[in-house]
C-alpha positions in Angstrom: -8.3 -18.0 4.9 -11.9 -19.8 5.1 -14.5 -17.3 3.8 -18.5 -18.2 5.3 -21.2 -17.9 3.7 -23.9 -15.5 5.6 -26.8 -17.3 4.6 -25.8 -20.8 6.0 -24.3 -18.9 9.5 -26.8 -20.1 12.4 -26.4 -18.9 15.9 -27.9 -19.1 18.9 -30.0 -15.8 20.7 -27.1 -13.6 22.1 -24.2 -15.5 20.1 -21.6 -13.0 17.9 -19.0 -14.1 16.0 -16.3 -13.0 13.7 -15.5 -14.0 9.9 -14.2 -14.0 6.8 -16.6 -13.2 3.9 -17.7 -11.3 0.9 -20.4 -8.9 1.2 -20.4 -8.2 -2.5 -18.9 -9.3 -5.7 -16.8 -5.7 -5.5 -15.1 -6.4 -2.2 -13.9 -10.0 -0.8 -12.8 -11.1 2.1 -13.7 -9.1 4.7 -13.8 -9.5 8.2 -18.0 -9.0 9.3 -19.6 -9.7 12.6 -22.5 -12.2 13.2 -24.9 -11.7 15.5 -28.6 -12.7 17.0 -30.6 -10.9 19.1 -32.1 -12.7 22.4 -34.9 -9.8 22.2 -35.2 -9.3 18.2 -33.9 -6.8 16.1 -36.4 -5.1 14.1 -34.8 -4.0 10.5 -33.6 -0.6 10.9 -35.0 3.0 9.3 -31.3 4.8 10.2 -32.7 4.9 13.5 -30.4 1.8 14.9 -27.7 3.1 17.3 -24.4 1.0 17.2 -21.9 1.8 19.7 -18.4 0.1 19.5 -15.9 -0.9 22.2 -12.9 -2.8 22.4 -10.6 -4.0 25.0 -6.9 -6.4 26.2 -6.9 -8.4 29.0 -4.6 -11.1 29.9 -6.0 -14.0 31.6 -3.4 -16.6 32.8 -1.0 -16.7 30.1 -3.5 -15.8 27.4 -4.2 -12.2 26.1 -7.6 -11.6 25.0 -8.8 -9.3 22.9 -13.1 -8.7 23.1 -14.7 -6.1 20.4 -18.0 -5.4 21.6 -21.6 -4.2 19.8 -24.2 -2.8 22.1 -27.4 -1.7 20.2 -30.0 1.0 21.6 -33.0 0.3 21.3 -36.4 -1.0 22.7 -33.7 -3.1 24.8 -30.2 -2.1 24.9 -28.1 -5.5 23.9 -24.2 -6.4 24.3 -22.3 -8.3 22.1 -19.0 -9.8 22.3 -16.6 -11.2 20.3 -13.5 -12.8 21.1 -10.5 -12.9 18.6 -7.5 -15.4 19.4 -4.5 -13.9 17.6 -3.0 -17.7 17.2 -6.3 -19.1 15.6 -5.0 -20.2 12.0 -6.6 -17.0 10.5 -6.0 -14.9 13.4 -3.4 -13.0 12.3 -4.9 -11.8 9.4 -7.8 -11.0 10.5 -6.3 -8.3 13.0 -4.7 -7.0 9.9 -7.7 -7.3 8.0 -9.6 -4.9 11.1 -6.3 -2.7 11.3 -7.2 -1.6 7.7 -11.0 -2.0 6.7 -13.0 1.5 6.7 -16.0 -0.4 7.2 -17.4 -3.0 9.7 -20.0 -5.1 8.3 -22.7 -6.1 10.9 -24.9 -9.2 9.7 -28.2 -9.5 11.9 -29.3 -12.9 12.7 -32.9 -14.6 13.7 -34.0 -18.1 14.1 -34.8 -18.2 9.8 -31.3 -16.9 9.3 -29.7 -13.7 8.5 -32.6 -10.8 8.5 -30.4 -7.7 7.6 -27.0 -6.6 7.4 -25.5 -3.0 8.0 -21.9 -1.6 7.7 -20.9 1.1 9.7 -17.4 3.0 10.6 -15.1 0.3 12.0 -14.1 2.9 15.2 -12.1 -0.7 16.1 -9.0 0.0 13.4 -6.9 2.1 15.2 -7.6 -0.7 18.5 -6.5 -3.2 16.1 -3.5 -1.0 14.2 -1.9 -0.6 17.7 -3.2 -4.1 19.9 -0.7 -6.2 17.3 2.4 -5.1 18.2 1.8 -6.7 21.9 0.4 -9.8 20.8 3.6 -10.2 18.6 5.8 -10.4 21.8 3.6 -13.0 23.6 4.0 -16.6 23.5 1.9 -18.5 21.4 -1.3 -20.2 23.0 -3.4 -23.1 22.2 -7.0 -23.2 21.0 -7.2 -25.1 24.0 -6.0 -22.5 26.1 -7.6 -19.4 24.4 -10.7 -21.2 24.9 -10.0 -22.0 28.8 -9.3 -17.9 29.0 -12.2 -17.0 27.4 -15.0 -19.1 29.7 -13.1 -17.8 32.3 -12.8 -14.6 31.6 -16.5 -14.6 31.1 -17.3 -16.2 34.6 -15.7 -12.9 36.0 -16.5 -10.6 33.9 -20.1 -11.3 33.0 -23.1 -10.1 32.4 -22.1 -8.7 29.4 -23.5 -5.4 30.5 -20.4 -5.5 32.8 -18.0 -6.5 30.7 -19.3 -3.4 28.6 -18.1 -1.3 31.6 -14.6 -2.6 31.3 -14.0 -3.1 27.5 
């Protein structure tokens, strides 16, 4: 599995990824989320509120799976991620979710990483149970995971909606 570094990740306003990394030199390879802001996220007192969603959907012969962030604040802001169970790392990192206690949340801005959080990964059990029905799909491309995914978001989006569905 590829680990990233935080500090070269760049992303553009309202982009979220997954990946691989070490937070610390006491835990390694993790799974954390990346994510900017389109509005700015000022560096939290405890007063940040993190809500968590998750959600399957099969789109031709694809089944996605979206995790989603929404943070409360002076604007409320959705983030999604998309994991493709085929990717080359893919299966471990559902089994990497299924069993981490903590989801690490790395905060993006146009200099680079501004803070990160970790909070309760509410996604594990979602991940403990989602595998057993990706295991009895057929196998997709890149390609095609890719093709599901801009689709999906032409139907589904904005994100605000797909937050209603996750």
């Amino acid at each position: 599995m590829r680990l990233v570094d935080p500090d070269k990740v760049r992303l553009l306003p309202g982009q979220s990824i997954q990946a691989l990394f070490n937070p610390d030199a006491e835990q390694s390879g993790v799974v954390g989320l990346f994510i900017r802001s389109v509005y700015g996220i000022d560096k939290p007192n405890g007063d940040l509120i993190i809500s968590q969603r998750a959600g399957v959907v099969k789109f031709n012969d694809v089944i996605l799976v979206v995790t989603m962030l929404k943070t409360e604040g002076a604007f409320d802001e959705y983030f999604d991620v998309w994991w493709n169970y085929y990717a080359p790392d893919g299966i471990d990192q559902f089994q990497q979710m299924a069993k981490q206690e903590r989801l690490f949340v790395n905060f993006y801005s146009d200099r680079g990483i501004d803070f990160a959080i970790d909070i309760e990964n509410s996604f594990r059990k979602f991940f403990s149970n989602v595998v057993s029905m990706l295991e009895k799909a057929e196998p997709w491309t890149e390609i095609e995971f890719d093709r599901a995914v801009r689709g999906m978001c032409a139907d589904a989006y904005p994100k605000g909606n797909l937050w209603g569905h996750a």
